[in-house]
PyMOL Python script that loads the backbone (N, CA, C, O; Angstrom):
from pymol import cmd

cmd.read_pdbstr("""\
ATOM      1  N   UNK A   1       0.855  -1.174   0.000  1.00  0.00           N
ATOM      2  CA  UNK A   1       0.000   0.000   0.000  1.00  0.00           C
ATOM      3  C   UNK A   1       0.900   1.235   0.000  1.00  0.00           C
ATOM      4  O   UNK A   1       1.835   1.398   0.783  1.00  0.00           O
ATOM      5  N   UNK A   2       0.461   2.236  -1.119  1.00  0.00           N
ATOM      6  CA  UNK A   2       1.234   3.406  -0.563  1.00  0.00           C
ATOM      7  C   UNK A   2       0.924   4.248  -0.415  1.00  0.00           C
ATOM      8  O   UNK A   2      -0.205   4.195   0.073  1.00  0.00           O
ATOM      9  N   UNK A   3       1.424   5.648  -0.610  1.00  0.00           N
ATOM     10  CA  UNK A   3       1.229   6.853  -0.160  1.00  0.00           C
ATOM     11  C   UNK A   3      -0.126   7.048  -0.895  1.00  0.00           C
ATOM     12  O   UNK A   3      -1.081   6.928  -0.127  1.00  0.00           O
ATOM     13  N   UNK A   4      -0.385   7.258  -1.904  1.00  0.00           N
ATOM     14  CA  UNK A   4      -1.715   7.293  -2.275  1.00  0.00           C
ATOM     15  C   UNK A   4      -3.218   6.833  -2.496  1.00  0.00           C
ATOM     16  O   UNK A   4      -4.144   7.463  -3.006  1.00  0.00           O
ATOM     17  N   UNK A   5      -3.196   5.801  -2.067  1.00  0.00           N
ATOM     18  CA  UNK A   5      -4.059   4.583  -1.175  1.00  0.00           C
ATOM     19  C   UNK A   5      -4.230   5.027  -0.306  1.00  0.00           C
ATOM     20  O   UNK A   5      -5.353   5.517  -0.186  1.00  0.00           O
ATOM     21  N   UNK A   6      -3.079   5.188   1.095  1.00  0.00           N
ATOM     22  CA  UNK A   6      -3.602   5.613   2.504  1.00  0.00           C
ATOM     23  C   UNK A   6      -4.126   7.335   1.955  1.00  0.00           C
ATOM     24  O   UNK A   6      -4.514   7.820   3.018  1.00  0.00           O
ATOM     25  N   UNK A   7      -4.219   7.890   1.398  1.00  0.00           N
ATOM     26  CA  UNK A   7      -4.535   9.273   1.308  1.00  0.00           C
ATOM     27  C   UNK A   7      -5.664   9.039   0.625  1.00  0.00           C
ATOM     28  O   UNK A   7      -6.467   9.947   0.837  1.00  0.00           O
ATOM     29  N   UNK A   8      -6.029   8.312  -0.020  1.00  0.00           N
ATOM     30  CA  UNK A   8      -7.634   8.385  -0.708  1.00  0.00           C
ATOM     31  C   UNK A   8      -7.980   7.617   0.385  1.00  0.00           C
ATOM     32  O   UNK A   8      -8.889   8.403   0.653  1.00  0.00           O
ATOM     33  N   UNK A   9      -8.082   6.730   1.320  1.00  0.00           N
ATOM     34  CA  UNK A   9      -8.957   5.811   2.283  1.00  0.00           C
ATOM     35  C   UNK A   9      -8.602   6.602   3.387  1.00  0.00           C
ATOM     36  O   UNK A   9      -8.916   6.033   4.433  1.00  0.00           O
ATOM     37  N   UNK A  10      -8.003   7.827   3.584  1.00  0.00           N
ATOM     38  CA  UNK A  10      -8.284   8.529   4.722  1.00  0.00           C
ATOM     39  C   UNK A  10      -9.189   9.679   4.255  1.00  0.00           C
ATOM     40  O   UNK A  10     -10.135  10.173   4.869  1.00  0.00           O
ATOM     41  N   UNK A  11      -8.613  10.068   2.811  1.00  0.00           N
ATOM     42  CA  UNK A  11     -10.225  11.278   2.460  1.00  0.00           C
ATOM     43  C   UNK A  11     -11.221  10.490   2.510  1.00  0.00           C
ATOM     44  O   UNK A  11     -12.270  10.991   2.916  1.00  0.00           O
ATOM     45  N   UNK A  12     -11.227   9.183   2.165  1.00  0.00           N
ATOM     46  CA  UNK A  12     -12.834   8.936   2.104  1.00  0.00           C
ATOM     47  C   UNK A  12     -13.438   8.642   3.998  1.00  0.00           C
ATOM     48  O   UNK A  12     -14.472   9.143   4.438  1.00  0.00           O
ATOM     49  N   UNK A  13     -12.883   8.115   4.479  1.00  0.00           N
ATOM     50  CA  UNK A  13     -13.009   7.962   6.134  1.00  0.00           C
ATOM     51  C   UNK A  13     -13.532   9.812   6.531  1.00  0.00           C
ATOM     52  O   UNK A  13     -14.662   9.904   7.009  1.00  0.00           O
ATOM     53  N   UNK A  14     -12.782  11.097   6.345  1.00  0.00           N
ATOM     54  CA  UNK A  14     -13.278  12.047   6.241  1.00  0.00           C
ATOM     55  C   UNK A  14     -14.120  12.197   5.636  1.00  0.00           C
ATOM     56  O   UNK A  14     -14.953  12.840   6.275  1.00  0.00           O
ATOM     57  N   UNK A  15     -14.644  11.829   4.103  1.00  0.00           N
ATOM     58  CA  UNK A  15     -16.029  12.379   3.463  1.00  0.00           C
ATOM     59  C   UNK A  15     -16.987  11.051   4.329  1.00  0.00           C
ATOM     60  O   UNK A  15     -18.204  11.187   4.201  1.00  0.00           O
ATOM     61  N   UNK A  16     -16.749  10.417   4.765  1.00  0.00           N
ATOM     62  CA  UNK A  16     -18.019   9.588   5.236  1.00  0.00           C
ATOM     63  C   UNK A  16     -18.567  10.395   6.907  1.00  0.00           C
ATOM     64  O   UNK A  16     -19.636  10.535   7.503  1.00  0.00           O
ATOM     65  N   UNK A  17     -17.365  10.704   7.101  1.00  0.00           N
ATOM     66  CA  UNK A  17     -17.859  11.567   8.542  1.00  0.00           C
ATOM     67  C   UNK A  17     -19.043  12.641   8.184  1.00  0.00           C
ATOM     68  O   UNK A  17     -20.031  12.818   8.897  1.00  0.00           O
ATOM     69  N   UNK A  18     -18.754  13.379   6.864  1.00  0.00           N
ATOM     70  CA  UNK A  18     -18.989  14.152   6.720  1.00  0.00           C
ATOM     71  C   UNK A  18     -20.587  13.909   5.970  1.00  0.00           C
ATOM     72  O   UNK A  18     -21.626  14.532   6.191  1.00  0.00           O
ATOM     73  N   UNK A  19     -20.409  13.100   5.296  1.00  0.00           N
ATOM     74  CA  UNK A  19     -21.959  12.766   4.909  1.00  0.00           C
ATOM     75  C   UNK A  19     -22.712  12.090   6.184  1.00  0.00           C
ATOM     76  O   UNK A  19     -23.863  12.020   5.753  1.00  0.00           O
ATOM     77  N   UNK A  20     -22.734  11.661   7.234  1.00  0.00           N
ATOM     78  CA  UNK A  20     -22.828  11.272   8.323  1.00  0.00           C
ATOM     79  C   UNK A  20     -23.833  12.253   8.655  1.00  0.00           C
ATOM     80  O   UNK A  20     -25.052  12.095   8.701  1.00  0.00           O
ATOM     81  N   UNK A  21     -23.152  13.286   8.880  1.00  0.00           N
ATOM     82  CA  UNK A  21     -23.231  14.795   9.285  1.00  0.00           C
ATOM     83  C   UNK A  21     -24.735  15.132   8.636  1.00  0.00           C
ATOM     84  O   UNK A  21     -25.618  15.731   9.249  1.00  0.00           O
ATOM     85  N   UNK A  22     -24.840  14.639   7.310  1.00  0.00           N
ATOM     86  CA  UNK A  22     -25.945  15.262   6.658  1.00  0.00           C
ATOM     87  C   UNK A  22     -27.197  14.672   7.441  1.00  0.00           C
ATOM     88  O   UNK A  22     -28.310  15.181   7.315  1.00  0.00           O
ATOM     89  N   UNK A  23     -26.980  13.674   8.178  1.00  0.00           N
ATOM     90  CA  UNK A  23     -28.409  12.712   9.132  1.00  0.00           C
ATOM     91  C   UNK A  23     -29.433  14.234  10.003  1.00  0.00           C
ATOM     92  O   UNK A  23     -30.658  14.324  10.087  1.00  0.00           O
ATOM     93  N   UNK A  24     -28.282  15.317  10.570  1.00  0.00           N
ATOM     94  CA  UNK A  24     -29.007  16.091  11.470  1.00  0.00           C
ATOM     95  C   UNK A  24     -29.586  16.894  11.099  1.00  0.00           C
ATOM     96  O   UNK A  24     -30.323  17.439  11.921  1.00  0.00           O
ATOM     97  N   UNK A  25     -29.584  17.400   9.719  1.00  0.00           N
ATOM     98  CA  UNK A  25     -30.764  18.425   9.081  1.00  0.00           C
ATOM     99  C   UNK A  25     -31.963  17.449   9.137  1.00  0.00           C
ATOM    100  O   UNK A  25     -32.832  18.084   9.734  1.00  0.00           O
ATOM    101  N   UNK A  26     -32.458  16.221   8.818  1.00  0.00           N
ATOM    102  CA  UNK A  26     -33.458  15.988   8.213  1.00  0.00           C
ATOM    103  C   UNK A  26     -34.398  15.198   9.977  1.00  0.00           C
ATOM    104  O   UNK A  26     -35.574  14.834  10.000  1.00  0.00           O
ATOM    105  N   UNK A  27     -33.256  15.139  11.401  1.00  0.00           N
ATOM    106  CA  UNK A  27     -33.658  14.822  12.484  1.00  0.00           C
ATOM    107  C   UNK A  27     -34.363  16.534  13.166  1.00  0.00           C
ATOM    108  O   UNK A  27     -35.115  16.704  14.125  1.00  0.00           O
ATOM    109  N   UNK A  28     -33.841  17.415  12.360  1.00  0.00           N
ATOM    110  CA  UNK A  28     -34.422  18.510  13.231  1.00  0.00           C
ATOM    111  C   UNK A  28     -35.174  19.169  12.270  1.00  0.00           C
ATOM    112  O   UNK A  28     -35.723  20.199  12.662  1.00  0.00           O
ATOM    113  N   UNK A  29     -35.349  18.834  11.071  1.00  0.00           N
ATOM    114  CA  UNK A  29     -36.822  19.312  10.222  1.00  0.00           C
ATOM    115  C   UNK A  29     -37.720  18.282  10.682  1.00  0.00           C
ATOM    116  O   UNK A  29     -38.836  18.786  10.547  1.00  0.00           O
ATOM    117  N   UNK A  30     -37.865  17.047  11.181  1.00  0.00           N
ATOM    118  CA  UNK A  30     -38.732  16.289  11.236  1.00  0.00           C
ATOM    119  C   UNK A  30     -39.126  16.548  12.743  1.00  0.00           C
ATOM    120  O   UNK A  30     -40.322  16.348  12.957  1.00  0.00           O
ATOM    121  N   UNK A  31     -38.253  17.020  14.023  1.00  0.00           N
ATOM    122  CA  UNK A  31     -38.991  17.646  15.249  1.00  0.00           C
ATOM    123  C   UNK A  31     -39.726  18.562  14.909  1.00  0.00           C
ATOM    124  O   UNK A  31     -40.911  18.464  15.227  1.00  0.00           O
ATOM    125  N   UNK A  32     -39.291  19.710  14.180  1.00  0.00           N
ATOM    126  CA  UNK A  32     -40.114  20.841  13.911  1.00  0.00           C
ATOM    127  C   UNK A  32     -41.610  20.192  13.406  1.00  0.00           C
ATOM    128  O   UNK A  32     -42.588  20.051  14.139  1.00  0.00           O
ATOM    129  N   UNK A  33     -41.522  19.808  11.849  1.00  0.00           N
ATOM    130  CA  UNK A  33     -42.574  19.335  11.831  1.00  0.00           C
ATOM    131  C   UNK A  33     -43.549  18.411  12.985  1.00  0.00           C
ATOM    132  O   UNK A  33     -44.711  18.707  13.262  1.00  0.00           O
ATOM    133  N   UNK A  34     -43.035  17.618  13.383  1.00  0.00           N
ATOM    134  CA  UNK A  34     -43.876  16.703  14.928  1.00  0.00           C
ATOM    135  C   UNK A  34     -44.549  18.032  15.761  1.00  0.00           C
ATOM    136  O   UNK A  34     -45.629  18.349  16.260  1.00  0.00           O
ATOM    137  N   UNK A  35     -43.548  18.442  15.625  1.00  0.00           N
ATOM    138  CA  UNK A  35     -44.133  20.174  16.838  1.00  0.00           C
ATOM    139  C   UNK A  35     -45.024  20.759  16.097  1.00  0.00           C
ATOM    140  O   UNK A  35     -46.128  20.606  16.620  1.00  0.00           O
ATOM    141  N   UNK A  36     -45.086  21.402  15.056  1.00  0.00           N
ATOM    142  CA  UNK A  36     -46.045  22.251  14.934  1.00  0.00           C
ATOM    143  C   UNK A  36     -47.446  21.534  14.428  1.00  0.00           C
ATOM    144  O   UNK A  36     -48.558  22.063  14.452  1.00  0.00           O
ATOM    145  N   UNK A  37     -47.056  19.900  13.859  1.00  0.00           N
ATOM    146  CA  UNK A  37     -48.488  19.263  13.971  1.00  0.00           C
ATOM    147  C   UNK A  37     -48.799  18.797  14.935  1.00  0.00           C
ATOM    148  O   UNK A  37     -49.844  18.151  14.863  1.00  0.00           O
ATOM    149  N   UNK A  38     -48.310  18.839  15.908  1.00  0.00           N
ATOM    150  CA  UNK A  38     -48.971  18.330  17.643  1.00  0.00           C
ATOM    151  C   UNK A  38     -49.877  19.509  17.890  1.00  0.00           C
ATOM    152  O   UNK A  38     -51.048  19.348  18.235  1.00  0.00           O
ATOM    153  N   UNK A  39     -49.298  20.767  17.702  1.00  0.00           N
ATOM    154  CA  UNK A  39     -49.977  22.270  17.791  1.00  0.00           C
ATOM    155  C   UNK A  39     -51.031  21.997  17.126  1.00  0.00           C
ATOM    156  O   UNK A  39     -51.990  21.664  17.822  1.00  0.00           O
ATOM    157  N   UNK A  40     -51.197  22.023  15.972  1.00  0.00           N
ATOM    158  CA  UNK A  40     -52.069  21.599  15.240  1.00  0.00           C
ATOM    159  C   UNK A  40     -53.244  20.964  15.802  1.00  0.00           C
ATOM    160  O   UNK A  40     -54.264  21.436  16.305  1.00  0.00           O
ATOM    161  N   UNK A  41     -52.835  19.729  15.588  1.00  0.00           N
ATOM    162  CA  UNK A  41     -54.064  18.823  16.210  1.00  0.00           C
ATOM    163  C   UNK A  41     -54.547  19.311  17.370  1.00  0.00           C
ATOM    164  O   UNK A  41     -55.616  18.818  17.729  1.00  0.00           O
ATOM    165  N   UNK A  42     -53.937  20.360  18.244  1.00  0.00           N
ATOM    166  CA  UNK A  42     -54.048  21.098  19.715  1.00  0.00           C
ATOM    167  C   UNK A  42     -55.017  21.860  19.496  1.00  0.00           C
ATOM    168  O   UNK A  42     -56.031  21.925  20.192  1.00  0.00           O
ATOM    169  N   UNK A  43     -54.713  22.683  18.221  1.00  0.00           N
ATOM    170  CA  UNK A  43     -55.884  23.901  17.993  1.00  0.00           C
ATOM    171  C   UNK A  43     -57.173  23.316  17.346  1.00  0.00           C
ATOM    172  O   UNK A  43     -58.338  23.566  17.653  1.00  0.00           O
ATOM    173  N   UNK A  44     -56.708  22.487  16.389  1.00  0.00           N
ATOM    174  CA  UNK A  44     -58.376  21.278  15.777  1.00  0.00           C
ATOM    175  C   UNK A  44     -58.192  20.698  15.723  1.00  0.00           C
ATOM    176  O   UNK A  44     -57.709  20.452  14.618  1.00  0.00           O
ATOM    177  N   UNK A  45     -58.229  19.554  16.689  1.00  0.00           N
ATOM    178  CA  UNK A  45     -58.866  18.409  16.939  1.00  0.00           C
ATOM    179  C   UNK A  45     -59.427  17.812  16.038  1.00  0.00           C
ATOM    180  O   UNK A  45     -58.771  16.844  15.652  1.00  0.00           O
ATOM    181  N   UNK A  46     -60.927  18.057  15.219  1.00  0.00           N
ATOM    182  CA  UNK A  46     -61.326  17.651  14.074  1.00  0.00           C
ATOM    183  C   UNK A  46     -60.283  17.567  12.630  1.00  0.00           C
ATOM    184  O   UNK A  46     -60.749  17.360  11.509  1.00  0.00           O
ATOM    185  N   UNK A  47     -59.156  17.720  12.839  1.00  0.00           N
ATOM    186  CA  UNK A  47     -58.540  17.307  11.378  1.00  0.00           C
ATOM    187  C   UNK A  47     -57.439  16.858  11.969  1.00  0.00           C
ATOM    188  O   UNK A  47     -56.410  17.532  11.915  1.00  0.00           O
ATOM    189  N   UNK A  48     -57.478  15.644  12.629  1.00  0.00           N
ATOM    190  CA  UNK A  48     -56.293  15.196  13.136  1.00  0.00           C
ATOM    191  C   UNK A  48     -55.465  14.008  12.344  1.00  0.00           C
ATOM    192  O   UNK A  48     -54.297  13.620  12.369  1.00  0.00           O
ATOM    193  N   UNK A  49     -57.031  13.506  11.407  1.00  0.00           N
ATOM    194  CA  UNK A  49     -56.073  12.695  10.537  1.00  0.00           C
ATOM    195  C   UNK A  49     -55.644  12.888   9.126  1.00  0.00           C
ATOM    196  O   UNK A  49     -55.010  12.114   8.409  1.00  0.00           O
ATOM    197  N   UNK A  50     -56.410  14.816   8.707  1.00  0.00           N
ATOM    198  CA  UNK A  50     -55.345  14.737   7.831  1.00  0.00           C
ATOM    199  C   UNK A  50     -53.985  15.531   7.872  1.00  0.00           C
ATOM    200  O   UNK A  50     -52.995  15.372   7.158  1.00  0.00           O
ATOM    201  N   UNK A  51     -54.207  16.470   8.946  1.00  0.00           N
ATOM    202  CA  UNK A  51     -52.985  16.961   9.587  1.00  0.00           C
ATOM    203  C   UNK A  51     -51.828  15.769   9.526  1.00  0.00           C
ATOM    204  O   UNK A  51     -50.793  15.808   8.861  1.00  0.00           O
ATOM    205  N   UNK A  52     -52.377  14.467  10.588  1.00  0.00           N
ATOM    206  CA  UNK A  52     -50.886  13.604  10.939  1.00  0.00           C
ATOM    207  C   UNK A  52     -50.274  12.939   9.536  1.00  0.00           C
ATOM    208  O   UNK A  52     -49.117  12.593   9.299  1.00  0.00           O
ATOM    209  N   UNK A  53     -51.828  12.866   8.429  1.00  0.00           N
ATOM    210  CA  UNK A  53     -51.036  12.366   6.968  1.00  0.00           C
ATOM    211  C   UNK A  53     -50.260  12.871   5.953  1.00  0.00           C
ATOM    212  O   UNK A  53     -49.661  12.385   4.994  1.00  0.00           O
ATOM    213  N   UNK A  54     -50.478  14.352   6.566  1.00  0.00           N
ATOM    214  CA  UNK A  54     -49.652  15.177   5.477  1.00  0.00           C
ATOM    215  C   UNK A  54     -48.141  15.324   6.615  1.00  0.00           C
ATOM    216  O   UNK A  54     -47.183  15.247   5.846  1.00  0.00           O
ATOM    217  N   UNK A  55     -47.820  15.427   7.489  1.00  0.00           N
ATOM    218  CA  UNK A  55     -47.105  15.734   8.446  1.00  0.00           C
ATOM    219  C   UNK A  55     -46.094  14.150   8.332  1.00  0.00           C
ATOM    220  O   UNK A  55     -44.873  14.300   8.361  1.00  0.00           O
ATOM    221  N   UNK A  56     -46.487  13.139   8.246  1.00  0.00           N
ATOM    222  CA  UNK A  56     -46.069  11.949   7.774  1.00  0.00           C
ATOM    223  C   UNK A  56     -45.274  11.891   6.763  1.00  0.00           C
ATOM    224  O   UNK A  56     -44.050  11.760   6.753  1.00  0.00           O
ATOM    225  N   UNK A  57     -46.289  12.031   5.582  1.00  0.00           N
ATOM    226  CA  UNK A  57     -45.585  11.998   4.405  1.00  0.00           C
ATOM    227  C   UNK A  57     -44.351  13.466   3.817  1.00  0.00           C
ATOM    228  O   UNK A  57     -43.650  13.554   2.809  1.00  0.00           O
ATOM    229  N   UNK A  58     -44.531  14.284   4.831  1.00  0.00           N
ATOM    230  CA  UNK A  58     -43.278  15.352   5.098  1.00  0.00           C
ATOM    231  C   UNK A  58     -42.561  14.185   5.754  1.00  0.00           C
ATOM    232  O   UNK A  58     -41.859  13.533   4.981  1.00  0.00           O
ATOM    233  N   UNK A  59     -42.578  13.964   6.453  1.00  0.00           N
ATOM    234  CA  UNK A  59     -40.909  13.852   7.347  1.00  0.00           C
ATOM    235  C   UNK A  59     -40.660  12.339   6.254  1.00  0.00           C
ATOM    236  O   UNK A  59     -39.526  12.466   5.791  1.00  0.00           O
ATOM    237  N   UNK A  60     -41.120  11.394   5.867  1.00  0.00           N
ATOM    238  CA  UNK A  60     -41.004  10.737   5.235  1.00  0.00           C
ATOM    239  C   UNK A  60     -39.979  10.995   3.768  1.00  0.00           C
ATOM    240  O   UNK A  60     -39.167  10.191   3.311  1.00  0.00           O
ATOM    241  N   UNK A  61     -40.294  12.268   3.271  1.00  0.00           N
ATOM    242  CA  UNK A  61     -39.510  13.067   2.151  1.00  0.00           C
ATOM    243  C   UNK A  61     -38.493  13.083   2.537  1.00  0.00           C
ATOM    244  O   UNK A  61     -37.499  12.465   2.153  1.00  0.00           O
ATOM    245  N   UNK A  62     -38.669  14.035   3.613  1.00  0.00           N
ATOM    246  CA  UNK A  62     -37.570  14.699   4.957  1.00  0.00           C
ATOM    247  C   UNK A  62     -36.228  13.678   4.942  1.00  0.00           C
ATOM    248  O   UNK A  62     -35.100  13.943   4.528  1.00  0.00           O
ATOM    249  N   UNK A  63     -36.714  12.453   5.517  1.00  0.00           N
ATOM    250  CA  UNK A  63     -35.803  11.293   5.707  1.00  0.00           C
ATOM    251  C   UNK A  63     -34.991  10.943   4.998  1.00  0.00           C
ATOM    252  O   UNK A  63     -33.810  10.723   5.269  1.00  0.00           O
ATOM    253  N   UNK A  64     -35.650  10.826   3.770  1.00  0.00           N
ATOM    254  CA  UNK A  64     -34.588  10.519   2.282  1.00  0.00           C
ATOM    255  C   UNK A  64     -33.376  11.383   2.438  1.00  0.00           C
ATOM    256  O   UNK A  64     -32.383  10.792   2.016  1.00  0.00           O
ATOM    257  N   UNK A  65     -33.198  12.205   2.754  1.00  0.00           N
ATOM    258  CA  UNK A  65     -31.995  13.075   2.710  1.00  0.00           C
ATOM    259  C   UNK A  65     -31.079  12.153   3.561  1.00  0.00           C
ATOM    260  O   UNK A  65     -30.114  11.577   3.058  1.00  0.00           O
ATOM    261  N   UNK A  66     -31.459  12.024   5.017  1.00  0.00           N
ATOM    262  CA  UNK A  66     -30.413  11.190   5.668  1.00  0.00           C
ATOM    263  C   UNK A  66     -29.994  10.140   5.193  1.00  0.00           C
ATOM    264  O   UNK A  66     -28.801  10.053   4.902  1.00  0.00           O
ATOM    265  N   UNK A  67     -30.884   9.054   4.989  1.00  0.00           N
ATOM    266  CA  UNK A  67     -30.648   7.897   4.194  1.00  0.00           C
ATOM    267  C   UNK A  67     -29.592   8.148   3.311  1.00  0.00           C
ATOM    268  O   UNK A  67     -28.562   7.552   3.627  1.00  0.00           O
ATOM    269  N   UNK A  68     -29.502   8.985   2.091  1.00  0.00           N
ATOM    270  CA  UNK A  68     -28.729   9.447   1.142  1.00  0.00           C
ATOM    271  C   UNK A  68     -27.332   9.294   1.817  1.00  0.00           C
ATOM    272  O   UNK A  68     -26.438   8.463   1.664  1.00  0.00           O
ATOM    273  N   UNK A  69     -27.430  10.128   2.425  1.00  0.00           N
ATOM    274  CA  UNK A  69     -26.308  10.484   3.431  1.00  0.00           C
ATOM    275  C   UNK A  69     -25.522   9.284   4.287  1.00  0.00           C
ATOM    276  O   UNK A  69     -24.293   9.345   4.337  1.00  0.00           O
ATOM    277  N   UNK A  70     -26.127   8.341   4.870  1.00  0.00           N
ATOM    278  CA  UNK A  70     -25.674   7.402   5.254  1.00  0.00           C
ATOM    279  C   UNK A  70     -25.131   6.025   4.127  1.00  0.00           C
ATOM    280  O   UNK A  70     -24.133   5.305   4.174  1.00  0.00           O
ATOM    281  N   UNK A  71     -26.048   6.071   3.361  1.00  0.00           N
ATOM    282  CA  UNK A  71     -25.585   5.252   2.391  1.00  0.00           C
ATOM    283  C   UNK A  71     -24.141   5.673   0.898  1.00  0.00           C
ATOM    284  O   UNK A  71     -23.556   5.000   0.049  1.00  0.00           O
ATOM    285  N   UNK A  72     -24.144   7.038   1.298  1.00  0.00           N
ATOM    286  CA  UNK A  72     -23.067   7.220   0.730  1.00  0.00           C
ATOM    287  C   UNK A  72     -21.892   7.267   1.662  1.00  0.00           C
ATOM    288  O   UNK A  72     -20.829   7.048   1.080  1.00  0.00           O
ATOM    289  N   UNK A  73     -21.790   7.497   2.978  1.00  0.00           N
ATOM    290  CA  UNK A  73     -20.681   7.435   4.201  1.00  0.00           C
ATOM    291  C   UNK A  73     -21.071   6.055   4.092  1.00  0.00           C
ATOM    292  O   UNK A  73     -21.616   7.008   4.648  1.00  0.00           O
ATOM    293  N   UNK A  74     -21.446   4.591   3.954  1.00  0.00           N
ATOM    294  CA  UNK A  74     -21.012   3.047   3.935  1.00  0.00           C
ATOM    295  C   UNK A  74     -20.489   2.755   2.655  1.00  0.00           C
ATOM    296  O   UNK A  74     -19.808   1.732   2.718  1.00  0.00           O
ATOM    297  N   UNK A  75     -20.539   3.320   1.327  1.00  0.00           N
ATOM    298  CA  UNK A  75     -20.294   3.124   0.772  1.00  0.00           C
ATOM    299  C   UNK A  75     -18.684   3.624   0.207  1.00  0.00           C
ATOM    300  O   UNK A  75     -17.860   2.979  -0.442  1.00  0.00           O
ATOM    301  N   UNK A  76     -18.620   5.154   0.788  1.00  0.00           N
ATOM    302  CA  UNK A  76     -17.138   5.573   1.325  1.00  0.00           C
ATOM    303  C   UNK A  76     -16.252   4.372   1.861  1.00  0.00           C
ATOM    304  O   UNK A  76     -15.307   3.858   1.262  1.00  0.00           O
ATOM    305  N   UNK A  77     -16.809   3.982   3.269  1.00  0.00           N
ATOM    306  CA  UNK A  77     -16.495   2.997   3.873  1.00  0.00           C
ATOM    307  C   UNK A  77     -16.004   1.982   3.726  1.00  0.00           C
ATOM    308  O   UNK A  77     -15.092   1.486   4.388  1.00  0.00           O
ATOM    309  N   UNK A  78     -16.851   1.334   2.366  1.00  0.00           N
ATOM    310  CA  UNK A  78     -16.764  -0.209   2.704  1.00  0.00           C
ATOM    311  C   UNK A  78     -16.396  -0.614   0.798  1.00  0.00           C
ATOM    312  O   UNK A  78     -16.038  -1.647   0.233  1.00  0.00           O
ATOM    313  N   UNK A  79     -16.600   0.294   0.479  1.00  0.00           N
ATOM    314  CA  UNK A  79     -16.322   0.079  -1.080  1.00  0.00           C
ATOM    315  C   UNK A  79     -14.640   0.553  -1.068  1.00  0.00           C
ATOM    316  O   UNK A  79     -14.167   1.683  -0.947  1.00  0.00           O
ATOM    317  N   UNK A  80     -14.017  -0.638  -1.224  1.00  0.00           N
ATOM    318  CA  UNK A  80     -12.724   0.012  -1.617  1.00  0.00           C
ATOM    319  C   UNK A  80     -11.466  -0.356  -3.165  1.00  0.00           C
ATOM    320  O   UNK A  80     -10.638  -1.206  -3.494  1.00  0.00           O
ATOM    321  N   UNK A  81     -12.109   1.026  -3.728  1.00  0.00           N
ATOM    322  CA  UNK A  81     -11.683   0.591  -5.283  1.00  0.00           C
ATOM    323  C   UNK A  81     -10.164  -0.035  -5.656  1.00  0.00           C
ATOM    324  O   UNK A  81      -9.846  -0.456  -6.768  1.00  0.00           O
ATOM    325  N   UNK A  82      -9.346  -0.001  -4.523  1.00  0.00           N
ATOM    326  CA  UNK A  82      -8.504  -0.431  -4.688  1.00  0.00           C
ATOM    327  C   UNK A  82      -7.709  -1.391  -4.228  1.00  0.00           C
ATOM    328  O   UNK A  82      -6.503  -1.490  -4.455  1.00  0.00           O
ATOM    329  N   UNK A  83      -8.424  -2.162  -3.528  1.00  0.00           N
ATOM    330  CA  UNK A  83      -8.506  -3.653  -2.891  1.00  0.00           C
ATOM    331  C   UNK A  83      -8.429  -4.105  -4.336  1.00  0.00           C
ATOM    332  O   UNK A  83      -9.198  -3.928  -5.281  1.00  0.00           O
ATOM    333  N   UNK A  84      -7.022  -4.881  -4.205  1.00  0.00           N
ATOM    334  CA  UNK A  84      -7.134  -5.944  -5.004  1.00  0.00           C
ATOM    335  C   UNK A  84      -7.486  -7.351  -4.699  1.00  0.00           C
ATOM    336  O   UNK A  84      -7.533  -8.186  -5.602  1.00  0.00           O
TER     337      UNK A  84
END
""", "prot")
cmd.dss("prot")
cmd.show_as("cartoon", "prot")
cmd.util.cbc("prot")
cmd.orient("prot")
């Protein structure tokens, strides 16, 4: 192994941290949303189930981002193009 091997499998160990990273936007758009449809359902009661279905299928969107994010930091990870 040499110098340029350990320097691409340590940038990628850094870009996987870093897509990692992308998990906490889509954990604190999806509190917000929980919060302001709890409010919601607080103020009417009568539309509680289509409030929680649209509020669902948000954070559901929402999520995909992390996912993204994690599956490209394992794939950083664990894919290594230069394993022979």
């Amino acid at each position: 192994m040499d110098f340029n091997e350990n320097f691409i499998y340590g940038c990628s160990a850094i870009g996987a941290g870093l897509a990692v990273i992308a998990g906490i936007g889509p954990g604190v758009g999806q509190g917000i949303a929980a919060g302001h449809g709890a409010a919601a359902v607080g103020r009417n009661p009568g539309a509680r189930s289509e409030i929680m279905s649209t509020m669902l299928l948000g954070q559901a969107v929402a999520e995909t981002t992390g996912l993204y994010g994690l599956l490209v930091a394992m794939l950083l990870m664990f894919v290594k193009p230069f394993k022979g």
